[in-house]
N, C-alpha and C positions, 0 to 999 in steps of 0.2 A: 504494500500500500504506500502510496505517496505521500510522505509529510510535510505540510505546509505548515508550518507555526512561527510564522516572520517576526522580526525583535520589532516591530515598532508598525506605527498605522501609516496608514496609505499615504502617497502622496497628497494629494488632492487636502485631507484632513493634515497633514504640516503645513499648506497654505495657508489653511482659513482657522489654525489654532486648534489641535484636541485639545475635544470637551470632557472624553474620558479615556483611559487606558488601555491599556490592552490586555490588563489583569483580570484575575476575578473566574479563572477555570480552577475548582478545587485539586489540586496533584496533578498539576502539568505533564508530569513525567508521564503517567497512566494512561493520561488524556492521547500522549502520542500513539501509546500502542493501540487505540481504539478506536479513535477516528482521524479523517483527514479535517484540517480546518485553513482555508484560503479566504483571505479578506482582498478586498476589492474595492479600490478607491469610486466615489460619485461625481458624477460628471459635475465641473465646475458649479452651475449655475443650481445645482442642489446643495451646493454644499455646507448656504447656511444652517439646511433642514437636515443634511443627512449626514451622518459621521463619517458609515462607509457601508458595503455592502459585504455580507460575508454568504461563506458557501461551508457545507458541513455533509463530508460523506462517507459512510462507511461501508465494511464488508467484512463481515465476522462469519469464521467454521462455524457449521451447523450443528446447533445446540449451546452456541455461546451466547453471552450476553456482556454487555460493557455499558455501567451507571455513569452519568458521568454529571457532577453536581456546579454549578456555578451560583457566586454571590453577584449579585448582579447589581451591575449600576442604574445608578438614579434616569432610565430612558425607557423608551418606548422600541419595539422591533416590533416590524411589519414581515410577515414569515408566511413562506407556501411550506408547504407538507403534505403527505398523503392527505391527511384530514379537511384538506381546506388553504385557503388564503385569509388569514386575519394578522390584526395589531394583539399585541399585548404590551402593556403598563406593565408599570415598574411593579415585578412580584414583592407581595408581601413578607417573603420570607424567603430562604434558600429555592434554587430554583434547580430540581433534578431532572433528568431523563436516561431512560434506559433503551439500549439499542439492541434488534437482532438483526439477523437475517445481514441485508443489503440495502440499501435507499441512501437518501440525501436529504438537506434540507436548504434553502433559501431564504435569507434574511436580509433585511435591510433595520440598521442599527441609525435612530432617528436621534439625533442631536438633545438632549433636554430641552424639555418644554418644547417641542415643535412640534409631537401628537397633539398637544393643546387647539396650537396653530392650524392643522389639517384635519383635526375633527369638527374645531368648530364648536364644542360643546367642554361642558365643564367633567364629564364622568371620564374624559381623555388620563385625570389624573387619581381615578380612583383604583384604589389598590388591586393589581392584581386583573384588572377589568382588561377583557377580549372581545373584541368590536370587529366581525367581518368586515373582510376588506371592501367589499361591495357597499358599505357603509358609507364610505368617505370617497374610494376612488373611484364608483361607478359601478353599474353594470357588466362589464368586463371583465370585473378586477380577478372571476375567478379563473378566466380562462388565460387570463397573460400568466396567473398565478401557475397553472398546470404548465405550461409553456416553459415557464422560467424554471421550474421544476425538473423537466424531462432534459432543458440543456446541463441543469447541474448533475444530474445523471450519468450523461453521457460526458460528464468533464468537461465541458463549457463554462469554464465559469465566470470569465467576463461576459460571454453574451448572456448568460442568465440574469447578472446583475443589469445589463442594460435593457432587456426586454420588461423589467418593471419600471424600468424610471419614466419612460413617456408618462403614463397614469399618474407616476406621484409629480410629474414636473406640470401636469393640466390642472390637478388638485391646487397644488403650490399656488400656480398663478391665481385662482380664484379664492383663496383661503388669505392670502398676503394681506395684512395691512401695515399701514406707517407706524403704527400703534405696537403691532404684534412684533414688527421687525426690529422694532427698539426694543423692546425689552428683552425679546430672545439673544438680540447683541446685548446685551445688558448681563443676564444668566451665562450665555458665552464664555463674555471677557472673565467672570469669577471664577468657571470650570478651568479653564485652560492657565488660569495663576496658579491654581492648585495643582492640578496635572504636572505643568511645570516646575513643579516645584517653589516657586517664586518667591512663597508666606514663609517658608520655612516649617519646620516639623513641629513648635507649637502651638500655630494662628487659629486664630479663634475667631466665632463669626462675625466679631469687630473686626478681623482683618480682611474679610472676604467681604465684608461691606465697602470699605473702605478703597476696595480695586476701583468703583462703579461711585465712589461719592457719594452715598447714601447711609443713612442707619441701618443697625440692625434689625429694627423692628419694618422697616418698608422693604427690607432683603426679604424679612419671613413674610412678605405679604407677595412677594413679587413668586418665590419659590413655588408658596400655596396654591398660586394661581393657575403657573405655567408647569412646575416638574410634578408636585405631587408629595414631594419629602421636605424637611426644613433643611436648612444650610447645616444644622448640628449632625444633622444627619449626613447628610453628604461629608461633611468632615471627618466624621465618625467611618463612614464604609471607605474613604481614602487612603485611610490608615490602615486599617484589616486589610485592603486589597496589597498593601505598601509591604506589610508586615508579612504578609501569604507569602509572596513573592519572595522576598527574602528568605524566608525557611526553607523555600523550596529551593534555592541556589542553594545553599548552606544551611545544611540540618543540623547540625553541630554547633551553633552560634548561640553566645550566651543571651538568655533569653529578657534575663534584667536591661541589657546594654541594647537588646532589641527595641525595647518597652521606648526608649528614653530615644532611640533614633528615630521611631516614626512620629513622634508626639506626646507620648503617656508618660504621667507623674512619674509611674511603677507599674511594676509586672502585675500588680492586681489586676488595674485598669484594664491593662490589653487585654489580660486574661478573661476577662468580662464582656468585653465588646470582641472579642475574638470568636469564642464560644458560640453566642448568641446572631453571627453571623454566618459561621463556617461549619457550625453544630459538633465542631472541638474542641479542645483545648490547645495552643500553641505547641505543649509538650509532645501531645498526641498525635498533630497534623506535622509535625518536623518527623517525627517516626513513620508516619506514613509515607513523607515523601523518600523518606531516606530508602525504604525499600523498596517505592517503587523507581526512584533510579539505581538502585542496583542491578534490580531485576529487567531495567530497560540496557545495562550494560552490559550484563551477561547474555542477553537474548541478542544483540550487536556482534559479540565477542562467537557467540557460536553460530 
């Protein structure tokens, strides 16, 4: 099987600032041996809306299966699969799936707060909430959705990713306002400080106001409106995504001197919003990954 798991996002999303990472697969290592995963930059003139387009395909011996869990960021994906073509919101909680057989999937990975924007409606940010695509993009939406499906199939995976954008680029144009575009640049410019690193490892949402010239209290009003989560939040899954990533290079890394690089007083802390995001504990997910890169380098080695 072909592994695509590229160190960074698309072009297109280094032009226009990511808004989020590229973290957030629980046990990376595992994740290689299970499926393929190719991201796919969006065509310029989406690219305030869309982060990037990603492709996810596998092919497992008969009788296997492969879970494969992610903490998901604060956004919206627009996704074909067997089952359909719809959006789904920012899951409530850890976000699993289990794989057999063969197939693919088709996503497109929408910018925060831009399902707001192309829904049109306020239930865009409620937890967890999955709105067919035919909802927002039209009559069509399921059969471009099949379409873009069977090229990622067939490993296509830039024309898959392009055979949906016409819809979300007609959507766009009728969804846009002066209104909307400001404040999405607004939510933007605060992702991509952080992304970037820029705050440093203990900014607090005075400092994430602070990018955009605003209070904190008109930050939590702007959040509520357009992503769905508050800025403590997004602070909060910045660090866990930060801290994941890190174990998973280095499983063996002290876990106190962890706590204190990505932002946390103490190892409590992390321990606490680690847990309740990844459904481990730090000690327990550095063991997991630790075996599951062994076991990816002995499976190399023979």
């Amino acid at each position: 099987m072909r592994q695509v798991f590229d160190d960074g996002p698309p072009e297109a999303s280094r032009t226009h600032g990511p808004t989020t990472s590229v973290r957030g697969l629980v046990d990376p290592a595992a994740a290689r041996a299970g499926f393929e995963l190719v991201r796919v930059a969006p065509a310029p003139d989406l690219a305030d809306l869309v982060e990037r387009h990603w492709v996810v395909r596998w092919d497992l011996p008969p009788g296997t299966s492969f879970t494969q869990v992610l903490v998901p960021h604060p956004v919206a994906n627009v996704v074909a699969e067997e089952s359909g073509y719809a959006a789904h919101g920012v899951p409530p909680g850890l976000f699993e799936r289990t794989l057999t057989g063969s197939g693919a999937v088709v996503g497109t990975k929408l910018r925060p707060g831009a399902f707001r924007v192309l829904l049109g409606h306020p239930d865009a940010v409620r937890p967890g909430v999955r709105v067919p695509a035919a909802t927002f993009l039209g009559p069509t939406a399921a059969r471009t959705g099949a379409a873009a499906l069977a090229l990622a199939v067939a490993g296509s995976d830039e024309d898959a990713a392009r055979t949906v954008e016409p819809l979300l680029r007609a959507r766009a144009a009728r969804a846009r306002t002066s209104r909307s575009t400001q404040d999405l640049d607004r939510v933007a410019r605060v992702l991509a400080a952080l992304v970037r690193g820029d705050l440093g490892p203990g900014a607090g949402v005075a400092d994430l106001a602070a990018v955009v010239g605003t209070s904190p209290r008109s930050l939590q009003r702007l959040f509520a409106t357009y992503v769905g989560v508050s800025p403590k939040w997004v602070l909060q899954r910045h660090r866990v995504h930060l801290a994941a990533d890190l174990l998973a290079a280095d499983p063996d890394q002290d876990l106190a001197a962890l706590a204190t690089a990505v932002g946390y007083y103490d190892q409590a802390h992390l321990g606490t919003d680690f847990a309740r995001a990844t459904g481990s504990t730090p000690g327990a997910y550095a063991r997991r990954c630790a075996a599951s890169r062994a076991a990816l380098v002995g499976s190399a080695a023979g």
